[in-house]
DSSP file (Angstrom, degrees, kcal/mol; ACC not computed):
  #  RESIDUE AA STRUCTURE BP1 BP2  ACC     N-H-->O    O-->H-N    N-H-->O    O-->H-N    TCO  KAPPA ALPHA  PHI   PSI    X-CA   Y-CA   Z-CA
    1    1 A X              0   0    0      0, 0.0     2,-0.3     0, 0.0     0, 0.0   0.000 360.0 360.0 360.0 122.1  -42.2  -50.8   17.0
    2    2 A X        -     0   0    0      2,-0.0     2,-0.2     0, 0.0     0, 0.0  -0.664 360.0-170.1-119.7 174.1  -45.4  -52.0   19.5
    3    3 A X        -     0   0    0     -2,-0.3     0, 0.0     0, 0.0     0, 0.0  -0.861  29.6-117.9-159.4 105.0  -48.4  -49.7   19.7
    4    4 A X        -     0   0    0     -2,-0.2    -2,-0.0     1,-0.1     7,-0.0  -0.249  30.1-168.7 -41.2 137.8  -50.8  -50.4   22.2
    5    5 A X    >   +     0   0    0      3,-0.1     3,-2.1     1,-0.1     6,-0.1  -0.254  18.4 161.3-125.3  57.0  -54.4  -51.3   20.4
    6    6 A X  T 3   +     0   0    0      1,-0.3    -1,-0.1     3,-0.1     5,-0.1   0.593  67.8  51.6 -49.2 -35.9  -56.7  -51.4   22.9
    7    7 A X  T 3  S+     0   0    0      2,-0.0     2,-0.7     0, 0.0    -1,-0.3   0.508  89.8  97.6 -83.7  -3.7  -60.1  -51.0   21.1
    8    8 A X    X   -     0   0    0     -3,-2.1     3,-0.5     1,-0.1    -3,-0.1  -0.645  55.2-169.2 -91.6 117.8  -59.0  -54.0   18.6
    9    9 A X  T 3  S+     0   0    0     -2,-0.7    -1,-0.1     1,-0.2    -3,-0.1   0.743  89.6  54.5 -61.4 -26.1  -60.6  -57.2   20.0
   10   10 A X  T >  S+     0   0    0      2,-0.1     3,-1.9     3,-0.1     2,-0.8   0.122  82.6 122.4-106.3  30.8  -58.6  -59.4   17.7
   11   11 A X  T <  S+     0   0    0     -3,-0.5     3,-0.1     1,-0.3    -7,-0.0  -0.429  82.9  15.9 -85.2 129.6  -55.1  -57.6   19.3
   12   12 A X  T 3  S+     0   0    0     -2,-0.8    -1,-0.3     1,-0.3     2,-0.3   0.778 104.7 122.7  86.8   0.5  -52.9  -60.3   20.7
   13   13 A X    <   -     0   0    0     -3,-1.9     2,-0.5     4,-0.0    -1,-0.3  -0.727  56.7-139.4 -98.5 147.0  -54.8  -62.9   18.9
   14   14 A X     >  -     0   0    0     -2,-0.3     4,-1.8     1,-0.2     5,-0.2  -0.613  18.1-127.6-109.3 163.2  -53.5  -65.2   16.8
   15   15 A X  H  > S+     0   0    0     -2,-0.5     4,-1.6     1,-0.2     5,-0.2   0.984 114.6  53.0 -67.0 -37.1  -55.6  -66.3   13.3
   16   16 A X  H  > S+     0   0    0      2,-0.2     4,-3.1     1,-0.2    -1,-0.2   0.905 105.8  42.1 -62.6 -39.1  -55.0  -69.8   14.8
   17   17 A X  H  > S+     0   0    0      2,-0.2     4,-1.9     3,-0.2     5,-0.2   0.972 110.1  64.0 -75.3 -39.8  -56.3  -69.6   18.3
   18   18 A X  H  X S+     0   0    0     -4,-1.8     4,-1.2     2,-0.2     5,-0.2   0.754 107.9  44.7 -36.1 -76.7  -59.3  -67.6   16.5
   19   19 A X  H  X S+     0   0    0     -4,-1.6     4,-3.1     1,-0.2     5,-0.3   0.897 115.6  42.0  16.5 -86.9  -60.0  -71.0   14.6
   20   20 A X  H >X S+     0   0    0     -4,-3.1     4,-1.8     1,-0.2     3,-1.1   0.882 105.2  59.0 -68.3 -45.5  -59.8  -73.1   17.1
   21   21 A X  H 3X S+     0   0    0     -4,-1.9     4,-3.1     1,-0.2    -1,-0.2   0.848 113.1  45.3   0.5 -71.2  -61.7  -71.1   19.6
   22   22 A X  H 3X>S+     0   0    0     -4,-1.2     4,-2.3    -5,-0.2     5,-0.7   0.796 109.0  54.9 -54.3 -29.9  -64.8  -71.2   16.9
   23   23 A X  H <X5S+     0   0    0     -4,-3.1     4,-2.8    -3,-1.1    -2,-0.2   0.942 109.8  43.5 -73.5 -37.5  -64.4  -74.8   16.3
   24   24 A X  H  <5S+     0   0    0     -4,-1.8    -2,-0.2    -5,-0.3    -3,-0.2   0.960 120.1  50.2 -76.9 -35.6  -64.7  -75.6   20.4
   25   25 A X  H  <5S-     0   0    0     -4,-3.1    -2,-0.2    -5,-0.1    -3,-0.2   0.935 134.7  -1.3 -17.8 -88.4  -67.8  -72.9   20.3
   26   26 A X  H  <5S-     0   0    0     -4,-2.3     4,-0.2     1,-0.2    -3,-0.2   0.779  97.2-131.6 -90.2 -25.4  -70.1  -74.1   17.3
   27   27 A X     << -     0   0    0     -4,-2.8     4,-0.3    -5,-0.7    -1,-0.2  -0.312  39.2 -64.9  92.4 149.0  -68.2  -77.1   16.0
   28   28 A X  S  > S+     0   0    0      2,-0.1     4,-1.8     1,-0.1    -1,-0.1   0.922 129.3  52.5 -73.6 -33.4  -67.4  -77.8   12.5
   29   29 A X  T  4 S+     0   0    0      1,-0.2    -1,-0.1     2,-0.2    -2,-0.1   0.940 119.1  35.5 -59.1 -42.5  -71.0  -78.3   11.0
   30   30 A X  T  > S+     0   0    0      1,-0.3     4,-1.5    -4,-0.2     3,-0.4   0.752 109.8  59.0 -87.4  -6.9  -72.4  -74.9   12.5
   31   31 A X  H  > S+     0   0    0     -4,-0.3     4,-0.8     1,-0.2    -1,-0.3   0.875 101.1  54.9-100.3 -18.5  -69.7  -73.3   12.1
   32   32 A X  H  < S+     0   0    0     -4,-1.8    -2,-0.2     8,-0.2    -1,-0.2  -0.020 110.7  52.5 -70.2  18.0  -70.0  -74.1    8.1
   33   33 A X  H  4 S+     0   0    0     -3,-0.4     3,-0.3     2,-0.0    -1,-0.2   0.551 105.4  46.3-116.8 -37.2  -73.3  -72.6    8.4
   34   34 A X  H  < S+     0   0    0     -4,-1.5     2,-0.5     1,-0.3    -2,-0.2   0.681 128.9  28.9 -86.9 -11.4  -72.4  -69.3    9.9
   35   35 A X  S  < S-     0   0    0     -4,-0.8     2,-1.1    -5,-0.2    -1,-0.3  -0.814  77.1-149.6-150.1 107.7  -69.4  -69.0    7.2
   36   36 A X        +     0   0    0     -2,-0.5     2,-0.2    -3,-0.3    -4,-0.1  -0.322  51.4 128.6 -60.9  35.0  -70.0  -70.8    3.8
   37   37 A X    >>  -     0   0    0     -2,-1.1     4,-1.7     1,-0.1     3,-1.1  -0.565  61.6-128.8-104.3 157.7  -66.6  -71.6    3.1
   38   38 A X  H >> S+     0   0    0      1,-0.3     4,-1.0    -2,-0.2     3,-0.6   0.923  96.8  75.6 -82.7 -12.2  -65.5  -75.2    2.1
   39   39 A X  H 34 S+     0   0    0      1,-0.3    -1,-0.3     2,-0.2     6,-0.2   0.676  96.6  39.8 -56.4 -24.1  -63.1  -75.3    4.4
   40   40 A X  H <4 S+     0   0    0     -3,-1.1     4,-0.3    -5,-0.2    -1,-0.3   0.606 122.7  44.1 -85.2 -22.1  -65.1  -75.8    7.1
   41   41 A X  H << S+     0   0    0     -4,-1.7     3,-0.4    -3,-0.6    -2,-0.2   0.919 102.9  62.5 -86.6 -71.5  -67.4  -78.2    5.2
   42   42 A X  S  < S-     0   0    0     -4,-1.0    -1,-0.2     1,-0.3     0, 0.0  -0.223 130.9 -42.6 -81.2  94.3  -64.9  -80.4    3.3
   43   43 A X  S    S-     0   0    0     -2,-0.2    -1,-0.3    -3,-0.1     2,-0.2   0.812  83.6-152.9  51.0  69.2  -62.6  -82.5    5.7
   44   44 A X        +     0   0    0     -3,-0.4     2,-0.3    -4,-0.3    -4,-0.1  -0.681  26.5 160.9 -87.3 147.9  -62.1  -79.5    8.0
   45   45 A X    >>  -     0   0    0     -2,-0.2     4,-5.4    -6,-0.2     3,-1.4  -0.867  44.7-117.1 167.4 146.6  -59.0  -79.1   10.1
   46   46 A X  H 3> S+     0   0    0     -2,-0.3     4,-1.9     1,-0.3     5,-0.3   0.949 116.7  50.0 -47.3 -63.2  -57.2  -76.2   11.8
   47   47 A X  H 34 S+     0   0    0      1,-0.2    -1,-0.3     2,-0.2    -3,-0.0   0.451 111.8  47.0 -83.3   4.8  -54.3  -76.4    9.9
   48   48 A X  H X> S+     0   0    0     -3,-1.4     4,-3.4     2,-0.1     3,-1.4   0.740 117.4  50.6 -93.1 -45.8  -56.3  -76.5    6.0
   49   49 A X  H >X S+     0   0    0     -4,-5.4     3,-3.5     1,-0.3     4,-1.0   0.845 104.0  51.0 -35.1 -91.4  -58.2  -73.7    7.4
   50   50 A X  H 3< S+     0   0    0     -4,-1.9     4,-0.4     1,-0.3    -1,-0.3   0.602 112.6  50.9 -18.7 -18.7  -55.3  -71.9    8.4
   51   51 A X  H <> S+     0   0    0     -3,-1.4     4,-1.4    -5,-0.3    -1,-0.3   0.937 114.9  39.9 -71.5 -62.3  -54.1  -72.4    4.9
   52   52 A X  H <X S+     0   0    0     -3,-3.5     4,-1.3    -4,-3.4    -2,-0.2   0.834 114.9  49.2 -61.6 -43.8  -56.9  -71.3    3.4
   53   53 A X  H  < S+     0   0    0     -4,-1.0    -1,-0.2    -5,-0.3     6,-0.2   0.682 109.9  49.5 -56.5 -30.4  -57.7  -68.2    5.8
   54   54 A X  H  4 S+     0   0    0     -5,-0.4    -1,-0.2    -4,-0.4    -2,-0.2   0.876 119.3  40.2-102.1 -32.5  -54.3  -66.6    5.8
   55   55 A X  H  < S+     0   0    0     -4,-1.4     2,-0.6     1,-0.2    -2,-0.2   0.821 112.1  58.6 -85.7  -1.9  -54.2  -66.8    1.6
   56   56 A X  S >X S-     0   0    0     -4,-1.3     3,-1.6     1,-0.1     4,-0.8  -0.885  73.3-164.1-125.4  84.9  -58.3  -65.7    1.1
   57   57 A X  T 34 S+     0   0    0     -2,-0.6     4,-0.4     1,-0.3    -1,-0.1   0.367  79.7  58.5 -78.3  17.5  -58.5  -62.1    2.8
   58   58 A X  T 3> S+     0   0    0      2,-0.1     4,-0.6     3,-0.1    -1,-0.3   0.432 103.7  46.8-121.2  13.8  -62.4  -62.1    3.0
   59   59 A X  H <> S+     0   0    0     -3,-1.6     4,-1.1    -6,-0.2    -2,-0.2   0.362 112.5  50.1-106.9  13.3  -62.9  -65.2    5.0
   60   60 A X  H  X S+     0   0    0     -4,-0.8     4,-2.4    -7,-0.1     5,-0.1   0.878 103.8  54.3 -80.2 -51.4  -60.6  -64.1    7.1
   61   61 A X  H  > S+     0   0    0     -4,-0.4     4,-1.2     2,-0.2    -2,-0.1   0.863 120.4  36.7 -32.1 -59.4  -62.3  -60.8    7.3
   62   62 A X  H >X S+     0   0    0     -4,-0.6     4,-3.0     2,-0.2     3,-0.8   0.978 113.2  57.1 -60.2 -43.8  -65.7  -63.2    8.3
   63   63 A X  H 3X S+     0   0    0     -4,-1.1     4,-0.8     1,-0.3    -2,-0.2   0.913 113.2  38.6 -66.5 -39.3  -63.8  -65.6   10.2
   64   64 A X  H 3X S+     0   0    0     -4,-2.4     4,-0.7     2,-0.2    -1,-0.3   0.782 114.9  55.7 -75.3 -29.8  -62.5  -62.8   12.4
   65   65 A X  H << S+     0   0    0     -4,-1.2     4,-0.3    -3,-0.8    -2,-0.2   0.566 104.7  54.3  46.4 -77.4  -66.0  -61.1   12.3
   66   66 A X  H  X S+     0   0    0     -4,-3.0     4,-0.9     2,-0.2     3,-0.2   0.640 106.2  51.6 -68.8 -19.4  -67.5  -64.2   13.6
   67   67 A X  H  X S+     0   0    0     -4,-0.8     4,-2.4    -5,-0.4     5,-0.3   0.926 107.8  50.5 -98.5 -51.6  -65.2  -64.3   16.6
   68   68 A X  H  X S+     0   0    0     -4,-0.7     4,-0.5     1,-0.3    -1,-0.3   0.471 108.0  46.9 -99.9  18.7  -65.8  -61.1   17.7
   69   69 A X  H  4 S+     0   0    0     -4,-0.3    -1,-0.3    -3,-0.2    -2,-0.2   0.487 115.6  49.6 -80.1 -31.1  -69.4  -61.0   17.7
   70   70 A X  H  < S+     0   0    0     -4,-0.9     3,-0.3    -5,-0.1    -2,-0.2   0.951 132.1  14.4 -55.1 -56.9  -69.3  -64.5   19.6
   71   71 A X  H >< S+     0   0    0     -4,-2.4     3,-1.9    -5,-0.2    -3,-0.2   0.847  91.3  93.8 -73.3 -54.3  -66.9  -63.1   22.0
   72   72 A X  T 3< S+     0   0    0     -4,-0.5    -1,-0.2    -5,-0.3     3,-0.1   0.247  93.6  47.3 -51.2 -17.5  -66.4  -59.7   22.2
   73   73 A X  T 3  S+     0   0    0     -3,-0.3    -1,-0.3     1,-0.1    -2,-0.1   0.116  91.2  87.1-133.9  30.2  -68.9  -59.1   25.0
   74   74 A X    <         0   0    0     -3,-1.9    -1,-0.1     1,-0.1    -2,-0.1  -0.638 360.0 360.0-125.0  56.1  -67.6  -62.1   27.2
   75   75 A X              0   0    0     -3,-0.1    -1,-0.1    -2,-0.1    -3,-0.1   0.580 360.0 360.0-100.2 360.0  -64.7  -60.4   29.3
């Protein structure tokens, strides 16, 4: 079952490229300023993010947040 989403920003995105996207953006230091999570401070990598993000639904909620206020007006 597909349903077009057309007004969803994050549609066709994956939680990973979202991640890495921010990382090439701010970096890991700034990007541990705009979202206070340790993951980003502590020995950051994609794939501990990814860990963290997909079991902790409200820094996914920021992380996703963050992306589309960075982005969202860059088509």
């Amino acid at each position: 079952m597909s349903h077009e989403q057309p007004d969803n920003p994050l549609h066709g995105v994956t939680l990973e490229a979202v991640v890495v996207k921010l990382v090439e953006h701010y970096g890991w230091n700034a990007l541990a300023e705009e979202i206070n999570i340790n993951c980003f401070k502590n020995d950051p990598s994609v794939k501990s993010s990814l860990k963290f993000l997909r079991r902790t639904p409200w820094a996914r909620t920021q992380v996703e947040n963050l992306y589309i206020s960075t982005f969202s007006s860059q088509k």
